[in-house]
Structures are given as C-alpha cells and as structure tokens.
C-alpha positions in Angstrom: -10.6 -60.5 32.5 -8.0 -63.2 31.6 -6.6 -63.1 36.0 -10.5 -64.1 37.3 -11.7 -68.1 36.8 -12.7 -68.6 33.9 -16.3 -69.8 33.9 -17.6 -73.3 32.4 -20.7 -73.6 30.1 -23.2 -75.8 31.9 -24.8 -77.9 29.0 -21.6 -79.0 27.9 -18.9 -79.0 30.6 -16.6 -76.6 29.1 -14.5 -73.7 29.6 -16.1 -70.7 28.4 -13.9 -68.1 26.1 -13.1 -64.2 26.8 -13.9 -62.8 23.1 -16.2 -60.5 21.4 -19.4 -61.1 20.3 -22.3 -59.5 19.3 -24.9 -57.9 22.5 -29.1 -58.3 20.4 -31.9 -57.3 22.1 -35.5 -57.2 21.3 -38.3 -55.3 22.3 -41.7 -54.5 20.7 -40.6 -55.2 17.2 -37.1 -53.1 17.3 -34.1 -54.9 17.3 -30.9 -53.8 18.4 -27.3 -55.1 18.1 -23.9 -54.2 19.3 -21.0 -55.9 17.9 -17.8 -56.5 19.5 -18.6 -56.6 22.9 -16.4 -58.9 25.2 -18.4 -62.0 27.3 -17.3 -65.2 28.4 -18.5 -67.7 25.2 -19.1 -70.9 24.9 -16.9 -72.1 22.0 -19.6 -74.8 21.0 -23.0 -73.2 21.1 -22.0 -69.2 21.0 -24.0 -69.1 24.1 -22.8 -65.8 26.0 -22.1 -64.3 29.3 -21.9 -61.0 29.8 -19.9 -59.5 33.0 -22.8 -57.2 36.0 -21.1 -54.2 34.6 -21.2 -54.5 30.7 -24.8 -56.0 31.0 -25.4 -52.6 33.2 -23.9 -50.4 30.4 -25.8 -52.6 27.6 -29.3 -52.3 29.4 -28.5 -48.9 29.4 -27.8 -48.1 26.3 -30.4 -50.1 24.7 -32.6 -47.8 26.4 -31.2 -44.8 25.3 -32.1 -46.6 21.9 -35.0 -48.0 22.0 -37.5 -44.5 22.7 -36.4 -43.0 19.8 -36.0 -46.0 17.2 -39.4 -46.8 18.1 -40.5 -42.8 17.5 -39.0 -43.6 14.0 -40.8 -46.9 13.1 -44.0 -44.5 14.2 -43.5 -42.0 11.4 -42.8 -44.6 8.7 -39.2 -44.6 8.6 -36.1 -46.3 10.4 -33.0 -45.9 10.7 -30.4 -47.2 8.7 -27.7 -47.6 11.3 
C-alpha cells in the first residue's frame, strides 16, 4: 500500500497513515471487532479507511459471525471470544 497516493483526511487537511487498527461493527445488539487490520488513519481523530477489498472480506466475515453470535445471545449465553 505504501507505492499508491496516500489519501488526505477531509476534516482536517491531512495525510492519512497505513497502520492497523481495529475493524467494530454493530448490529442488533452484537458487536464485533477485529484488531489489526491495516486502513489508511487519520493520525488526529483515528478516523479510518478501509481499502474495496478488506471492507469486502470484513463484510464478509462479519456475516459469517453475526448468525451464530446472535443464536448464542438467544440461548442465554455468549461467547467469550
């Protein structure tokens, strides 16, 4: 990622950073999170972008995720990782 232009934060004018942060999502009252995941930054706010192809593999993933960590809040239990 380091050869392609490296994007600028629009609120405050400046270049964004290729690190790893961590991917949260939301939905229905299960939360998920996946740490380390490399996006474009913004070194004041955190604000992140992700690249077309992680956010594909993120989206799917967090499906993959979400059916059966909802089955578990169902039956009174969830998971611990």
């Amino acid at each position: 990622m380091r050869d392609q232009h490296v994007p600028i934060c629009g609120e405050h004018q400046i270049s964004k950073e290729w690190k790893p942060t961590t991917f949260e999502s939301d939905e229905d009252g299960v939360s998920i999170q996946a740490p380390n995941v490399y996006a474009w930054v913004s070194p004041r706010d955190g604000e992140a972008s992700f690249t077309p192809e992680t956010t594909d593999e993120l989206i799917a993933t967090v499906r993959e995720l979400i059916t059966p960590a909802k089955r578990t809040r169902e039956r009174g239990s969830m998971p611990t990782e």
